[in-house]
Biotite code that builds the C-alpha atoms (Angstrom):
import biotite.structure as struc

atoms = struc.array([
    struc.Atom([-0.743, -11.842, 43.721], chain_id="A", res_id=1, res_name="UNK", atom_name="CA", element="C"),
    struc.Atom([-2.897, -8.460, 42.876], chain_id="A", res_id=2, res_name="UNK", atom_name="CA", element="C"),
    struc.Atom([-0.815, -7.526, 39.149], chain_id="A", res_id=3, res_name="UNK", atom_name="CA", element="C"),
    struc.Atom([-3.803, -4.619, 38.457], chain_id="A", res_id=4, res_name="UNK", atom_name="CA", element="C"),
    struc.Atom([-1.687, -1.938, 38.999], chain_id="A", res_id=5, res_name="UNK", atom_name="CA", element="C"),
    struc.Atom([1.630, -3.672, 37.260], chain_id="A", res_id=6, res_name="UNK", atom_name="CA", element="C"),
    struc.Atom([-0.649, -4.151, 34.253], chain_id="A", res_id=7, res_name="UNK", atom_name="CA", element="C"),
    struc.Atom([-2.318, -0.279, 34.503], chain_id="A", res_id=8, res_name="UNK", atom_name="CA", element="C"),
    struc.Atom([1.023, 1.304, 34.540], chain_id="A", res_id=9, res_name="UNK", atom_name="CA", element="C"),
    struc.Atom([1.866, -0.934, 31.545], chain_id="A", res_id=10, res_name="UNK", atom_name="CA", element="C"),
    struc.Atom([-0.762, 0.169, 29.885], chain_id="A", res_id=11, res_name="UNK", atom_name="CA", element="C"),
    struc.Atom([-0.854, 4.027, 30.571], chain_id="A", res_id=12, res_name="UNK", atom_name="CA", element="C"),
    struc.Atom([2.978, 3.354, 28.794], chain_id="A", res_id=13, res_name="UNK", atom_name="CA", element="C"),
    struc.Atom([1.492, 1.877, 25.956], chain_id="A", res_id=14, res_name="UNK", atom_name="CA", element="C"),
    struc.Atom([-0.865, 4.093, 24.989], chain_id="A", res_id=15, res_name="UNK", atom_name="CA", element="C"),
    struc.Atom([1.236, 7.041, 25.197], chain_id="A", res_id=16, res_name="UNK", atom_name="CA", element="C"),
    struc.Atom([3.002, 5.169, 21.975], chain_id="A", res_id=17, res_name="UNK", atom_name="CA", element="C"),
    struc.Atom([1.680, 5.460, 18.727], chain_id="A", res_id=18, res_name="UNK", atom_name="CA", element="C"),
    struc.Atom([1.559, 2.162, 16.596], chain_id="A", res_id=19, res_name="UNK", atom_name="CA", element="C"),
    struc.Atom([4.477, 2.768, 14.207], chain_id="A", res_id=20, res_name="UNK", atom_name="CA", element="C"),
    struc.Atom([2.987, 2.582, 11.089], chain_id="A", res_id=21, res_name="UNK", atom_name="CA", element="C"),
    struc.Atom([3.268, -0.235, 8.951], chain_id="A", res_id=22, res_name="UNK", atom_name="CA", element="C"),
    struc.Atom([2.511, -2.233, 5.618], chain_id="A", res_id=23, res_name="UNK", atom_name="CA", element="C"),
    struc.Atom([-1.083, -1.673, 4.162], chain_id="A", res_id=24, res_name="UNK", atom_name="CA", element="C"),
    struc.Atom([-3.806, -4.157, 5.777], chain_id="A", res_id=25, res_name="UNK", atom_name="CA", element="C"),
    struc.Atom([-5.390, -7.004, 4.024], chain_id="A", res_id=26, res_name="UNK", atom_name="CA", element="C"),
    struc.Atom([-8.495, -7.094, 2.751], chain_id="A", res_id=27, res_name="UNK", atom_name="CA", element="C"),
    struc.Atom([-10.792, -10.054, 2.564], chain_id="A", res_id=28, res_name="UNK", atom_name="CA", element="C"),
    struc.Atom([-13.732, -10.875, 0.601], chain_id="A", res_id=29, res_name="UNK", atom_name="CA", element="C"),
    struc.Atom([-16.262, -12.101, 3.882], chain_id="A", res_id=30, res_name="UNK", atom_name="CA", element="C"),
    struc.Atom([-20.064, -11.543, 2.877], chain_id="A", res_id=31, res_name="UNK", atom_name="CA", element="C"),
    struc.Atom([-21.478, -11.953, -0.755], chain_id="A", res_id=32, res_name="UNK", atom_name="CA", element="C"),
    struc.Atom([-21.437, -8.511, -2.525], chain_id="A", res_id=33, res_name="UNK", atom_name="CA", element="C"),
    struc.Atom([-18.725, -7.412, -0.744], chain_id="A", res_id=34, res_name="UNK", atom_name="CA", element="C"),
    struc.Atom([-16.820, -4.863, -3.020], chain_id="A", res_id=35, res_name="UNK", atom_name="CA", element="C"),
    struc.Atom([-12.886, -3.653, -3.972], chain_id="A", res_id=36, res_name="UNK", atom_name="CA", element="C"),
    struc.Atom([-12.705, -0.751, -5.909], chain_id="A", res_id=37, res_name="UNK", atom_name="CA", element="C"),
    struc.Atom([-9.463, 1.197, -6.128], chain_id="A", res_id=38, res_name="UNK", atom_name="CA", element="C"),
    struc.Atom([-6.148, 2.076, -8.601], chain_id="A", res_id=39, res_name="UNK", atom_name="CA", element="C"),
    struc.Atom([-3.864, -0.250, -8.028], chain_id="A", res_id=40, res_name="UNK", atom_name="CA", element="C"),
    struc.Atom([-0.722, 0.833, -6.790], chain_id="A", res_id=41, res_name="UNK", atom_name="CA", element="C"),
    struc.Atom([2.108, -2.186, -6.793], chain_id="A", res_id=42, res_name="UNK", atom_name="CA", element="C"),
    struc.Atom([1.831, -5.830, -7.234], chain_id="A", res_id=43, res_name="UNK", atom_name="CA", element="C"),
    struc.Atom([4.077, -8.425, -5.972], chain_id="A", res_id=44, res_name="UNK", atom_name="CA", element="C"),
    struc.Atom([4.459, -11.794, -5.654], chain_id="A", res_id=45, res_name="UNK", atom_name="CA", element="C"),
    struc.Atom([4.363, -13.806, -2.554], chain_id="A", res_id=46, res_name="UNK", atom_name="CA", element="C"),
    struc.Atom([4.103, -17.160, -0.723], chain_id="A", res_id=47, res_name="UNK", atom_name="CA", element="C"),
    struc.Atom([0.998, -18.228, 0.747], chain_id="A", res_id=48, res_name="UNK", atom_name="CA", element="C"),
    struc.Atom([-0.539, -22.223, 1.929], chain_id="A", res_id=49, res_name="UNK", atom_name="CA", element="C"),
    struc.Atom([-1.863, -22.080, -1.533], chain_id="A", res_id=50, res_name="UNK", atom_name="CA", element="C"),
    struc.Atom([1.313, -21.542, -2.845], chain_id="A", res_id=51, res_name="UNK", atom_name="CA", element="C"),
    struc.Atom([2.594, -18.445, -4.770], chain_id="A", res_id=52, res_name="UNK", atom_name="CA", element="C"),
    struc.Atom([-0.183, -15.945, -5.213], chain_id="A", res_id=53, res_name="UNK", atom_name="CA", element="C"),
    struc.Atom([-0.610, -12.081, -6.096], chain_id="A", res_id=54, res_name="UNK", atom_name="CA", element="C"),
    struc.Atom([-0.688, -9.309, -3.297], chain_id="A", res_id=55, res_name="UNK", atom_name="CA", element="C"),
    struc.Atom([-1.976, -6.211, -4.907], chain_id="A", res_id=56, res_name="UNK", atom_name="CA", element="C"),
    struc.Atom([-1.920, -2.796, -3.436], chain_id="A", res_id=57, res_name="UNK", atom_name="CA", element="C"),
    struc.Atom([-4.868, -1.281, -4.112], chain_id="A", res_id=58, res_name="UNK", atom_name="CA", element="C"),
    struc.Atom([-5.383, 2.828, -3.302], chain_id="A", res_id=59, res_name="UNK", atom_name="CA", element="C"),
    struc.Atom([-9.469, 3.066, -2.438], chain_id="A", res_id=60, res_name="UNK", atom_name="CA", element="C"),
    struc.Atom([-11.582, 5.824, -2.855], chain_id="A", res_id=61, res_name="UNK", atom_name="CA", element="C"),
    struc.Atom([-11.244, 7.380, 0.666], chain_id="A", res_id=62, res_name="UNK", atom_name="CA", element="C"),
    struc.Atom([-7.325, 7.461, 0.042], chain_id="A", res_id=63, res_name="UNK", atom_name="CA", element="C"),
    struc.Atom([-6.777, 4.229, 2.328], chain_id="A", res_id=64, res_name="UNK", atom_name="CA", element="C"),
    struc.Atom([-4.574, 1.227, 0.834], chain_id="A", res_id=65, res_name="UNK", atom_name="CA", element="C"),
    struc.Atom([-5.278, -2.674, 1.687], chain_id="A", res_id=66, res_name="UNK", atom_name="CA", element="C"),
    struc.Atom([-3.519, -5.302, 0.258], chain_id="A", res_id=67, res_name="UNK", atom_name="CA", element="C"),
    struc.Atom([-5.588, -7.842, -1.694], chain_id="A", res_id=68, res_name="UNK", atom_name="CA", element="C"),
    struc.Atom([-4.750, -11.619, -1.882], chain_id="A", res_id=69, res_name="UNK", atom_name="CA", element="C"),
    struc.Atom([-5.491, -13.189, -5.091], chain_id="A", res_id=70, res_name="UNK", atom_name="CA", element="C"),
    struc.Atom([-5.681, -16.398, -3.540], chain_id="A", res_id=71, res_name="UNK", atom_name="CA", element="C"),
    struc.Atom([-9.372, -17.972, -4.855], chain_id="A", res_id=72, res_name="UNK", atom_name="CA", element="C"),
    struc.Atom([-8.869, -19.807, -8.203], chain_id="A", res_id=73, res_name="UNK", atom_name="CA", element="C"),
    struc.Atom([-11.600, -18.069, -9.439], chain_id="A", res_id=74, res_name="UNK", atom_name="CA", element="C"),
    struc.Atom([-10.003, -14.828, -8.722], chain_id="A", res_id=75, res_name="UNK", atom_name="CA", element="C"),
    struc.Atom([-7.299, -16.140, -9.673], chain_id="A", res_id=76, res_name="UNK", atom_name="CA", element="C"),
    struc.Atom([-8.394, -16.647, -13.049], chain_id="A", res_id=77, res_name="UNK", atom_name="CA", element="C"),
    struc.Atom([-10.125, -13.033, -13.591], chain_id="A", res_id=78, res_name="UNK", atom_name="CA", element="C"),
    struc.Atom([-6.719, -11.467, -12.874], chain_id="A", res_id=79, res_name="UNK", atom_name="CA", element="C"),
    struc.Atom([-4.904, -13.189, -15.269], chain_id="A", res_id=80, res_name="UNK", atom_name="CA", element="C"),
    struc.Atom([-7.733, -12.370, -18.121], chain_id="A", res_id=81, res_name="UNK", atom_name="CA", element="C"),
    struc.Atom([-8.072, -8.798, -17.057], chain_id="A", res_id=82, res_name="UNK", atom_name="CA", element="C"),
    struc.Atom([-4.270, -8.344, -16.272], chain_id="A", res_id=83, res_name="UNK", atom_name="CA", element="C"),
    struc.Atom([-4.139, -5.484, -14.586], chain_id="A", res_id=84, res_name="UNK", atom_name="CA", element="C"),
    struc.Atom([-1.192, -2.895, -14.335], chain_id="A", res_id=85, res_name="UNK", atom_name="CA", element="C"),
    struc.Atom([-0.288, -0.471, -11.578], chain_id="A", res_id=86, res_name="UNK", atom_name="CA", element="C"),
    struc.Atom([-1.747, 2.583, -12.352], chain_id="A", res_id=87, res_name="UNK", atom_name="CA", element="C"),
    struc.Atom([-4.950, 0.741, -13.712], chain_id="A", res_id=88, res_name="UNK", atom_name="CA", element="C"),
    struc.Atom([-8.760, 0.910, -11.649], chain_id="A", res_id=89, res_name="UNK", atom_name="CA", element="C"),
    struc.Atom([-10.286, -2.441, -10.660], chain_id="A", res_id=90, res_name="UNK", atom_name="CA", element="C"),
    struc.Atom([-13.999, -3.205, -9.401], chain_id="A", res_id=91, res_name="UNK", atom_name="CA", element="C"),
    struc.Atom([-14.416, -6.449, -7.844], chain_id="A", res_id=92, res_name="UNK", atom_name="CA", element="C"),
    struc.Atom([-17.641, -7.978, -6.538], chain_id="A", res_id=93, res_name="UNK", atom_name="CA", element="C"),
    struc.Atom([-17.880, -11.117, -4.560], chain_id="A", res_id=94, res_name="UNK", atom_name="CA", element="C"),
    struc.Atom([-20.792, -13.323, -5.095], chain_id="A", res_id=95, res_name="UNK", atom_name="CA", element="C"),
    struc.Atom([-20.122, -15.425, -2.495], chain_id="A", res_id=96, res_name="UNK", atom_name="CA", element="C"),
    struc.Atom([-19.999, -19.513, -2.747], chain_id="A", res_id=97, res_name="UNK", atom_name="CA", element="C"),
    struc.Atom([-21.617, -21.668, -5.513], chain_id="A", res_id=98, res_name="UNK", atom_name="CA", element="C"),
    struc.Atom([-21.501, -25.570, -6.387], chain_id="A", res_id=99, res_name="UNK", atom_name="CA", element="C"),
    struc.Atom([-20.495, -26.843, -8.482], chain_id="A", res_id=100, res_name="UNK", atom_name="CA", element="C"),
    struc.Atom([-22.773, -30.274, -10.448], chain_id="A", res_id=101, res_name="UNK", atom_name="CA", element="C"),
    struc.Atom([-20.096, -32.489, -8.741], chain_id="A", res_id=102, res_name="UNK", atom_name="CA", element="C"),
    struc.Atom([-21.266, -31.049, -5.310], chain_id="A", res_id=103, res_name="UNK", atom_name="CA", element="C"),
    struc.Atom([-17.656, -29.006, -5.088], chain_id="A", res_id=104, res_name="UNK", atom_name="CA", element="C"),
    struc.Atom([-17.918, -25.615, -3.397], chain_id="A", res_id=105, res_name="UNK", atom_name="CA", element="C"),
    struc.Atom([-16.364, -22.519, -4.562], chain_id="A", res_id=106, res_name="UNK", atom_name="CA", element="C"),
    struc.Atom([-15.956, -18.742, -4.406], chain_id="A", res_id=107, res_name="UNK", atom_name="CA", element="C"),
    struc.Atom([-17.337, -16.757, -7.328], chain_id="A", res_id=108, res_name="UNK", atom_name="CA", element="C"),
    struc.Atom([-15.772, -12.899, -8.139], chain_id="A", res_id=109, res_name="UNK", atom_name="CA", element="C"),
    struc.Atom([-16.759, -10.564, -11.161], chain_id="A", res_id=110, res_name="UNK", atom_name="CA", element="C"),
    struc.Atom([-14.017, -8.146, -12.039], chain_id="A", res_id=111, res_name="UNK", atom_name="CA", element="C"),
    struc.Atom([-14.016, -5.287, -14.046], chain_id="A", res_id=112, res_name="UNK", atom_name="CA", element="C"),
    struc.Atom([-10.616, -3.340, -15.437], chain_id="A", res_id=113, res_name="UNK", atom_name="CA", element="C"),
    struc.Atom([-10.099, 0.133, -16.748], chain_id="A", res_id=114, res_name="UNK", atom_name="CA", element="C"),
    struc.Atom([-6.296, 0.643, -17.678], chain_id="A", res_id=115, res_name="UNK", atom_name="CA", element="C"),
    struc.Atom([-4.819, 4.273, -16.276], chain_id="A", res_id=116, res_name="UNK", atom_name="CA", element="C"),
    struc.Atom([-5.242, 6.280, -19.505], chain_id="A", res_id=117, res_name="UNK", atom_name="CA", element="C"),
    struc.Atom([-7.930, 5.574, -20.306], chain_id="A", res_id=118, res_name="UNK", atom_name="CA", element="C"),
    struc.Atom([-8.955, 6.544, -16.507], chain_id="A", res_id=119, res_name="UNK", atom_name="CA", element="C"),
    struc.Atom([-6.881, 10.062, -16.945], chain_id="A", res_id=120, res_name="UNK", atom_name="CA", element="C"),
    struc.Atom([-9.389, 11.060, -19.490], chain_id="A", res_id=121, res_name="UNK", atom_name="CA", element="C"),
    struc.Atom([-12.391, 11.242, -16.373], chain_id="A", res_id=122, res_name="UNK", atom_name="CA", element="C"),
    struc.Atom([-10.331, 12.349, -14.111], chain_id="A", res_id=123, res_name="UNK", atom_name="CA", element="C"),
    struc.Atom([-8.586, 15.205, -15.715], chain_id="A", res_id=124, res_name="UNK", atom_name="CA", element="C"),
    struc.Atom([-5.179, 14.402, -14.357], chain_id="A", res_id=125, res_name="UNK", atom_name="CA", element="C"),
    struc.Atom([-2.516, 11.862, -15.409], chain_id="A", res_id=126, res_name="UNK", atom_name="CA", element="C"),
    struc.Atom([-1.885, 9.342, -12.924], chain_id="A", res_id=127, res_name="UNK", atom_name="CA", element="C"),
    struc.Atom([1.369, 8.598, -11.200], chain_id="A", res_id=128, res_name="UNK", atom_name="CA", element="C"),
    struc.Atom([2.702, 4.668, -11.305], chain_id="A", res_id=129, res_name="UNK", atom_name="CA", element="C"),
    struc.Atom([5.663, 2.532, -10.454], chain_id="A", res_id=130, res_name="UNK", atom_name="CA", element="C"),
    struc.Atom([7.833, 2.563, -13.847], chain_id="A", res_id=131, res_name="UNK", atom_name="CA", element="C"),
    struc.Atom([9.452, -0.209, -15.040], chain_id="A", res_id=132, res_name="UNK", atom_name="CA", element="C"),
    struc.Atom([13.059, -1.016, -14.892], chain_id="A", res_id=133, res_name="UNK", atom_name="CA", element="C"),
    struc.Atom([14.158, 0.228, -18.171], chain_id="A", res_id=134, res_name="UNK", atom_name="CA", element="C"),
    struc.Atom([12.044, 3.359, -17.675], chain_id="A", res_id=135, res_name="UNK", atom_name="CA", element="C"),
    struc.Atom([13.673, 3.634, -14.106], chain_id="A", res_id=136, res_name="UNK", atom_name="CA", element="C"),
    struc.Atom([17.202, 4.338, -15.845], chain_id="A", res_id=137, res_name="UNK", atom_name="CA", element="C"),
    struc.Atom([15.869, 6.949, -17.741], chain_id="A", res_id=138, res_name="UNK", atom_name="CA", element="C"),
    struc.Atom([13.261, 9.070, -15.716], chain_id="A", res_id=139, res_name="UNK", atom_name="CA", element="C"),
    struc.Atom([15.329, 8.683, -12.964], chain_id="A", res_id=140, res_name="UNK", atom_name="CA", element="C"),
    struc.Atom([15.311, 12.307, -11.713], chain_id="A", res_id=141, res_name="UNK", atom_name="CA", element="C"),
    struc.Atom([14.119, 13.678, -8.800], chain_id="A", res_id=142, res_name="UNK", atom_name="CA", element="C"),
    struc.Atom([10.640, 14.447, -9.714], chain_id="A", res_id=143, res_name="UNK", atom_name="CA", element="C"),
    struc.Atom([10.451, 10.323, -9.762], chain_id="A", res_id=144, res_name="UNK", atom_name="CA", element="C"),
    struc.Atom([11.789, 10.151, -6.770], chain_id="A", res_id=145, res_name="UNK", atom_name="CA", element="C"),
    struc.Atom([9.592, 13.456, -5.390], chain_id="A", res_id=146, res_name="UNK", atom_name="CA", element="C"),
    struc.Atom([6.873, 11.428, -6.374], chain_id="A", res_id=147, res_name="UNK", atom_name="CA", element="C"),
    struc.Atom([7.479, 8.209, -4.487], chain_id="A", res_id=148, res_name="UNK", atom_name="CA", element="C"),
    struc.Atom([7.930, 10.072, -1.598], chain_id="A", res_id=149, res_name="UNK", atom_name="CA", element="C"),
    struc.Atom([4.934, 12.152, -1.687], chain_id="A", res_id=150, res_name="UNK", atom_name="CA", element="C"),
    struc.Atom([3.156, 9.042, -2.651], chain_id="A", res_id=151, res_name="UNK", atom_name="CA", element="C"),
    struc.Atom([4.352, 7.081, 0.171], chain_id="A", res_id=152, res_name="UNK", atom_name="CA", element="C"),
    struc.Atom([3.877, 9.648, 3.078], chain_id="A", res_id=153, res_name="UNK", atom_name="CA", element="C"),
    struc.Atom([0.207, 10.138, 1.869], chain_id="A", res_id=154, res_name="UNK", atom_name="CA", element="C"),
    struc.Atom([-0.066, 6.551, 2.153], chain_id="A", res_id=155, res_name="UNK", atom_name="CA", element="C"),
    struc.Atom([1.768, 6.328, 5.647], chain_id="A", res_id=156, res_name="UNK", atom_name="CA", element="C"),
    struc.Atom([-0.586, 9.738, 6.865], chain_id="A", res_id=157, res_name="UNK", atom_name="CA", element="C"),
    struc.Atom([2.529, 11.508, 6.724], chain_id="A", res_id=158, res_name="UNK", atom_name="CA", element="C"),
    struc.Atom([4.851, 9.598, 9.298], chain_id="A", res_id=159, res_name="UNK", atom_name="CA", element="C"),
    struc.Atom([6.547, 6.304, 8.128], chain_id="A", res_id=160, res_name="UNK", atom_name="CA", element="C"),
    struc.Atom([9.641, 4.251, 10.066], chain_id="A", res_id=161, res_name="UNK", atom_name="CA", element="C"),
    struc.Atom([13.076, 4.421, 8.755], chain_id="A", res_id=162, res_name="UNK", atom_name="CA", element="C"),
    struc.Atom([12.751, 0.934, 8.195], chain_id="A", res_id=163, res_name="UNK", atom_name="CA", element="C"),
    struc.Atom([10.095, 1.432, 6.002], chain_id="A", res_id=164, res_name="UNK", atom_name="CA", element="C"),
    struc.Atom([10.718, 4.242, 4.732], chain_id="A", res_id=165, res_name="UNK", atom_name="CA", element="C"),
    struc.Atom([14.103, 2.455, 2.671], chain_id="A", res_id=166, res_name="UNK", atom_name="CA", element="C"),
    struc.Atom([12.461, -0.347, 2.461], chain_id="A", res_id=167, res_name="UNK", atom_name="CA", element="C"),
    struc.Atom([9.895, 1.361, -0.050], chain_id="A", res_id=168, res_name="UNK", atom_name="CA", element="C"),
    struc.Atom([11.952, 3.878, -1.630], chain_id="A", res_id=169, res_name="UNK", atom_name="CA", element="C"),
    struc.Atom([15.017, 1.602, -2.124], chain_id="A", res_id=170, res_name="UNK", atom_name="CA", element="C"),
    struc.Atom([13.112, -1.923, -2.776], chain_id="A", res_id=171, res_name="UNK", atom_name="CA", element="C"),
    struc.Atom([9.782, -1.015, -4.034], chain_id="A", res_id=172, res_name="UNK", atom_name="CA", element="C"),
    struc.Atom([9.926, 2.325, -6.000], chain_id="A", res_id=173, res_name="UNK", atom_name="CA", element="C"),
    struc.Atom([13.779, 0.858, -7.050], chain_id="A", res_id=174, res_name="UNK", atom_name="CA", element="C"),
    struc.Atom([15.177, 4.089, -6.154], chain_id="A", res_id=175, res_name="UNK", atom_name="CA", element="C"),
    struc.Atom([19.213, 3.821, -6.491], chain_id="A", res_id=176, res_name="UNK", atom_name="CA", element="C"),
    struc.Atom([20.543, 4.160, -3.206], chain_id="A", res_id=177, res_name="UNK", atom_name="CA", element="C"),
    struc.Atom([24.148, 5.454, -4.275], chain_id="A", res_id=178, res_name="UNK", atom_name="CA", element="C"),
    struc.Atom([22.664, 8.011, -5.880], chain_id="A", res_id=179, res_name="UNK", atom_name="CA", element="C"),
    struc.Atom([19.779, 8.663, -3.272], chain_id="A", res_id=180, res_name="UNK", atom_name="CA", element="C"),
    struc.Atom([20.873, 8.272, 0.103], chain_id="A", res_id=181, res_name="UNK", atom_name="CA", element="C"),
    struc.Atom([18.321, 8.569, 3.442], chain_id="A", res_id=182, res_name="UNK", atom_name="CA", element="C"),
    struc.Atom([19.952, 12.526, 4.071], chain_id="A", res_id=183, res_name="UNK", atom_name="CA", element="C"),
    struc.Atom([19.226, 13.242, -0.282], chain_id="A", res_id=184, res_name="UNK", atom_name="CA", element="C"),
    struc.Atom([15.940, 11.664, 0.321], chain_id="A", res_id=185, res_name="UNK", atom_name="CA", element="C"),
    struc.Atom([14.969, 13.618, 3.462], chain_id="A", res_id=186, res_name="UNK", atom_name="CA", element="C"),
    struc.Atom([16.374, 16.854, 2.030], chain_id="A", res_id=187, res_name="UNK", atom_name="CA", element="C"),
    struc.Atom([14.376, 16.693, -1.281], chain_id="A", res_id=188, res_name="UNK", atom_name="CA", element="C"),
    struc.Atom([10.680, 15.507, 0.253], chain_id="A", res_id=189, res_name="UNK", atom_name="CA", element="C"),
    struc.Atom([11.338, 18.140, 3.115], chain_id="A", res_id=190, res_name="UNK", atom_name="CA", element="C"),
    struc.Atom([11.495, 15.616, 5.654], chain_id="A", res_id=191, res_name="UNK", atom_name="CA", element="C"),
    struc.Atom([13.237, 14.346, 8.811], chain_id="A", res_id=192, res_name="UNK", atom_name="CA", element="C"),
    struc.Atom([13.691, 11.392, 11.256], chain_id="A", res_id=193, res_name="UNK", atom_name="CA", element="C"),
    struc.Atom([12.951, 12.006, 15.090], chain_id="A", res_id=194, res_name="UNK", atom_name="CA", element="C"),
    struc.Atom([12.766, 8.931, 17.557], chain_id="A", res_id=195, res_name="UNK", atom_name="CA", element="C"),
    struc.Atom([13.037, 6.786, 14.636], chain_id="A", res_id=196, res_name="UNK", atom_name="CA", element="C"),
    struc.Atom([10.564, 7.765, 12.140], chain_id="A", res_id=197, res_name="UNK", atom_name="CA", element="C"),
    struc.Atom([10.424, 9.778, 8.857], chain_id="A", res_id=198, res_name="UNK", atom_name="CA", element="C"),
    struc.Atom([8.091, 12.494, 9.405], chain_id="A", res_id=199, res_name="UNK", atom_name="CA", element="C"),
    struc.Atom([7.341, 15.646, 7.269], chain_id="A", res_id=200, res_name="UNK", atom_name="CA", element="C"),
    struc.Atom([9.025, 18.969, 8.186], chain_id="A", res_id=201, res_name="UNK", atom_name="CA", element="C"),
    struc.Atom([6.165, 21.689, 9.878], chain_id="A", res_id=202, res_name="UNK", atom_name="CA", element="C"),
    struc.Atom([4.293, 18.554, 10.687], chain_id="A", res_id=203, res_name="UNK", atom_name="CA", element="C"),
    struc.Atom([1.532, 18.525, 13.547], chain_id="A", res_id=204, res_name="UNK", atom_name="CA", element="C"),
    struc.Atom([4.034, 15.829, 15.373], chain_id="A", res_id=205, res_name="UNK", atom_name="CA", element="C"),
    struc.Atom([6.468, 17.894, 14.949], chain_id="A", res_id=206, res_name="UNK", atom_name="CA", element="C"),
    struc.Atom([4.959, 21.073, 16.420], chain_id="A", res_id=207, res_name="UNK", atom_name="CA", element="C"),
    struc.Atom([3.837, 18.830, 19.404], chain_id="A", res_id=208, res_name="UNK", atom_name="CA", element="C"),
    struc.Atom([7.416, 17.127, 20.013], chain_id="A", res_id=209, res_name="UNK", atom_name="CA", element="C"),
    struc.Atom([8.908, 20.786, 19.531], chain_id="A", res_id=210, res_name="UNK", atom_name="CA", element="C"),
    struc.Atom([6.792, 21.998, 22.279], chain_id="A", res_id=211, res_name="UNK", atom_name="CA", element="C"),
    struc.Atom([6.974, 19.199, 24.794], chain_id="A", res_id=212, res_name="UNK", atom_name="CA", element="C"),
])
């Protein structure tokens, strides 16, 4: 059975479709010296083999966000001295594996923290973080919620599922959905969904849909 030309068809198909966009990658400490430095953006909580451990979101120089695993005890350990916020810079170097005098292995991290205001005073700008709850109730305006959304479709490269989209603005930034609904939302970050996806108004895609 000769399935080369099922499969090229198939193909041509799928790369006519961009990957929707999606959560931030991981990023994993491989070599020794490997580096993370960033501002880090959100921090949850999630389950992992090794039981409940950290993912960060961490915004890097070059504007790209990975999510970091604190997963290493070492790490682990670092984090909770340092205890850093969102908003705050991190620098971590991995110094790959050591042993220990009982002939146990283990991964060995430096970290360095500097918290957000102090880091406003180099960078001549104040930086923009995910409030807390309380705070929530009261700076809940629309230059908050401006803010998330500008924030998010930089992350996202400026297109962003609807799926995600509420997902982020409703769960993550805590964004009141009776008072925000998708239409408010798209109408205050001058932005609209087409085939499924959030995209920003006078966007390249959607000069190139619009002309198709």
């Amino acid at each position: 059975m000769d399935t080369k030309k099922i499969k090229e068809i198939l193909k041509k198909k799928v790369e006519e479709v961009s990957p929707p966009p999606g959560l931030p990658p991981f990023f994993f400490f491989e070599n020794e010296g490997d580096e993370l430095f960033g501002r880090v953006l959100g921090i949850r909580s999630i389950e992992t083999r090794f039981g409940k451990r950290l993912a960060v979101d961490v915004e890097r120089e070059d504007g790209d966000v990975v999510t970091l695993l604190v997963v290493h005890q070492t790490l682990v350990n670092l984090w909770k001295e340092a205890d850093p916020k969102e908003g705050d810079w991190i620098y971590i170097v991995y110094d790959g594996m050591r042993e220990s005098g009982f002939g146990r292995k283990y991964h060995v991290y430096r970290l360095a923290k500097m918290d957000r205001k102090e880091a406003e005073k180099y960078m001549g700008e104040k930086v923009e973080v995910k409030v807390s709850e309380r705070e929530k109730k009261v700076r809940m305006d629309e230059d908050y919620v401006k803010a998330c959304m500008r924030r998010l479709m930089r992350t996202m490269r400026g297109k962003v599922s609807v799926a995600y989209f509420r997902y982020y603005m409703y769960e993550y930034y805590g964004v009141p959905e009776d008072m925000y609904p998708l239409e408010k939302l798209l109408e205050l970050g001058n932005l609209k969904v087409e085939n499924d996806m959030v995209i920003e108004v006078g966007s390249e895609e959607e000069t190139v849909q619009g002309e198709s």
